[in-house]
C-alpha positions, -999 to 999 in steps of 0.1 A, spaced: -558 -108 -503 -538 -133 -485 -555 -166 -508 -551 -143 -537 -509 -141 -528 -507 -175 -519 -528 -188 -552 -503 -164 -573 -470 -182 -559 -486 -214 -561 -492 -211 -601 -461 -194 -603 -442 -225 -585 -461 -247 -607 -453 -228 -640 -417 -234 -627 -417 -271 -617 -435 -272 -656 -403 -254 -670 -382 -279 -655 -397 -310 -662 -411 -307 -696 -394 -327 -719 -387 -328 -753 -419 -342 -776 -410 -378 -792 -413 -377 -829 -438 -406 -839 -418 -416 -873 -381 -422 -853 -400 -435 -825 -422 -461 -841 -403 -490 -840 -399 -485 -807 -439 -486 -801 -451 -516 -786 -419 -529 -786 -407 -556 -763 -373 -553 -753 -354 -587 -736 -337 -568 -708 -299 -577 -713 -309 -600 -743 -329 -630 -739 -305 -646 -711 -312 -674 -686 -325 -672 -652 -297 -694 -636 -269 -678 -662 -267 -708 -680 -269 -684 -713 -254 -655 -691 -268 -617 -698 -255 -592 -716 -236 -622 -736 -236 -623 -778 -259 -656 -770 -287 -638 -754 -286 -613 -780 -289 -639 -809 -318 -653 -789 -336 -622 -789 -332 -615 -823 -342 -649 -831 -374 -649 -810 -389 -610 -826 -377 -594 -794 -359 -557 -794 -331 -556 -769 -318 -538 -739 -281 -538 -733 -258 -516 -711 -221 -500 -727 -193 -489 -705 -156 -484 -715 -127 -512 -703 -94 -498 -686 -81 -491 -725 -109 -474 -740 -128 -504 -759 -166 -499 -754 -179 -533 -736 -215 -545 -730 -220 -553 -696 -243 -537 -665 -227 -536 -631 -197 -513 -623 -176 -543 -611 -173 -577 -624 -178 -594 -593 -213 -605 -596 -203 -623 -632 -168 -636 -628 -148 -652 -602 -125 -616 -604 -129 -589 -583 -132 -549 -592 -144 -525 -615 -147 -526 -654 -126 -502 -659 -100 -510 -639 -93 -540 -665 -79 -540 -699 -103 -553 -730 -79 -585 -728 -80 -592 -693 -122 -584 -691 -126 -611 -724 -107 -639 -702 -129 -643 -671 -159 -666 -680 -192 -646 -679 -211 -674 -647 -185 -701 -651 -194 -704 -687 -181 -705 -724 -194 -668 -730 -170 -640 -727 -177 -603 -724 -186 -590 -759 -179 -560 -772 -204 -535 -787 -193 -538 -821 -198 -575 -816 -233 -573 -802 -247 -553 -830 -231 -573 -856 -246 -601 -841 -281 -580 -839 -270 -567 -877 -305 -538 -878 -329 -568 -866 -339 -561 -834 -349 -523 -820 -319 -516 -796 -320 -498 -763 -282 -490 -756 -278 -476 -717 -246 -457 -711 -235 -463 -674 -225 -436 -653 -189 -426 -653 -162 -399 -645 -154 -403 -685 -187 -399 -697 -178 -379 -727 -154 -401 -741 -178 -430 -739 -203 -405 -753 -180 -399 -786 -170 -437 -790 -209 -449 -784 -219 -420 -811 -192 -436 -836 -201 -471 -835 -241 -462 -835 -233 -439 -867 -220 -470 -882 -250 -493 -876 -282 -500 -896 -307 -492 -869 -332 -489 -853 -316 -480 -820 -319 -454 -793 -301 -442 -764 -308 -435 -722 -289 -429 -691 -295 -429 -656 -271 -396 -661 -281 -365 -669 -245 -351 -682 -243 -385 -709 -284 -372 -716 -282 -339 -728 -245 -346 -743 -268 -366 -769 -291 -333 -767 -261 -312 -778 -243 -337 -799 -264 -360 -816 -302 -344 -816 -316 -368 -843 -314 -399 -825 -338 -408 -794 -328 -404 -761 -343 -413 -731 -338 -404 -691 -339 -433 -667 -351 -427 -634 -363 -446 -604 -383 -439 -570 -369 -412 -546 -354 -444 -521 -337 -456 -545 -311 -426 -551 -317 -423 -515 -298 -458 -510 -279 -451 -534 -258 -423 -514 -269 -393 -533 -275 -360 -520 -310 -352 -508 -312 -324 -533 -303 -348 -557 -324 -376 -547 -353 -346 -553 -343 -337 -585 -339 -371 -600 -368 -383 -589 -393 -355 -600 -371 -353 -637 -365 -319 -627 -333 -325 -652 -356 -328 -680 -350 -286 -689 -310 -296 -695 -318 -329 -709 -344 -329 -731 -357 -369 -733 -378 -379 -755 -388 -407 -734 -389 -415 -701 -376 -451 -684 -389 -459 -653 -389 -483 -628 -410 -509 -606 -431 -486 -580 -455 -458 -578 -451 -434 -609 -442 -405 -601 -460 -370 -612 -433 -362 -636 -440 -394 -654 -477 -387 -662 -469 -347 -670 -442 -361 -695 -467 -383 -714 -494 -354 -713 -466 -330 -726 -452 -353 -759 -430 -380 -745 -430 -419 -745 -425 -438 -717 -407 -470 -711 -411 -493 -684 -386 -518 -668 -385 -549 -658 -418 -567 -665 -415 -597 -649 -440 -629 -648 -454 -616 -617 -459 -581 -635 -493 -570 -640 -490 -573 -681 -522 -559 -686 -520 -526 -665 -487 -521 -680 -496 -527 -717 -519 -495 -711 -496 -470 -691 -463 -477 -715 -453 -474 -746 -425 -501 -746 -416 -525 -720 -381 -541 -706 -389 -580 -696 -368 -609 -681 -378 -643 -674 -401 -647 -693 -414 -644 -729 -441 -621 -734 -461 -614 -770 -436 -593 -794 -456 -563 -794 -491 -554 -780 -518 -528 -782 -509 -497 -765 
């Protein structure tokens, strides 16, 4: 009698951890040019910054070489939706602090790597990309996620596509869920230490890391990191979604990757524009 209970609580916690984790199934028609697709992480930017990342140059480069693009959208101090990745400039300007505490004006007049290249904004960047290259816009994390929600939404509604969007958060996720259910969405997500170093709560660091989000959110794919996959990755494929894998790397094992993704990130180098999946 006792296997018998502890069998029954075992399916039942598995039916649960299901529940939780399934995600929504990708349509094959609005993901298809996605498929295969290899995305220049950042555009198609320089190693040493010469052509810095996340600048209009990279992205032209991209386009130019058959490439779909990855690029990150956060709002300046004003409101103006900006493409760069890290929360502060410091790593890609002589200034110091975060995006947002900067006006469009005063984020446009620090050189991107001591170079001509400013930072763009999103309008810019898919004017430049103008429908030809499959875009993979990431909206960072922040307290005024909704309002770079709505302005992201507006300028995407304006674009020829294709495009598609993912987070790292789960609120700026299933706001596209609520708000936007036609286009793609995708949850980012990385191994268990790294929202561990990242100062998050252990529960947190749990829930991330198994996708057990996925029952607010809804993805349609799934973006992963370097590392072990975790369960909830191969469940999500089994159960409808895409994955996406980031960054491929010349030391990457291309081949193994080409098999267990559907569409890969690179940098530094330039891999063939689509493969065999």
């Amino acid at each position: 009698m006792g296997f018998l209970i502890a069998g029954i609580v075992i399916l039942v916690l598995f039916a649960l951890y299901l529940i939780l984790v399934l995600p929504a199934r990708a349509d094959r028609v609005k993901f298809a040019p996605f498929q295969g697709l290899m995305a220049a992480h950042r555009g198609l930017y320089e190693k040493d910054q010469s052509i810095p990342e996340n600048s209009l140059e990279a992205f032209r480069r991209a386009a130019e070489n058959g490439y779909g693009v990855e690029l990150d959208v956060q709002l300046s101090k004003d409101g103006a939706v900006v493409v760069f990745h890290d929360d502060t400039v410091d790593r890609m300007t002589t200034e110091k602090g975060r995006v947002d505490s900067f006006t469009l004006a005063e984020l446009q007049a620090m050189p991107l790597k001591g170079t001509a290249h400013r930072m763009p904004l999103f309008t810019d960047v898919m004017a430049v990309l103008d429908g030809k290259s499959p875009t993979i816009v990431e909206l960072k994390s922040t307290p005024n996620y909704d309002e770079l929600c709505k302005k992201t939404l507006a300028i995407l509604r304006t674009l020829k596509g294709p495009y598609c969007v993912e987070s790292f958060d789960p609120r700026i996720v299933r706001w596209f869920y609520k708000n936007a259910p036609d286009l793609v969405r995708g949850q980012l997500t990385e191994a268990f230490s790294y929202w561990r170093k990242a100062g998050l709560p252990l529960w947190r660091c749990v829930m991330m890391h198994t996708l057990c989000v996925n029952f607010l959110t809804h993805p349609q794919f799934i973006a992963f990191g370097r590392g072990h996959r975790p369960l909830c990755m191969l469940l999500g494929r089994k159960l409808g979604a895409k994955t996406v894998f980031w960054t491929e790397r010349p030391d990457s094992d291309h081949e193994t990757l080409a098999k267990r993704y559907d569409c890969r990130i690179f940098e530094h180098c330039r891999p063939e524009t689509h493969y065999k999946a």
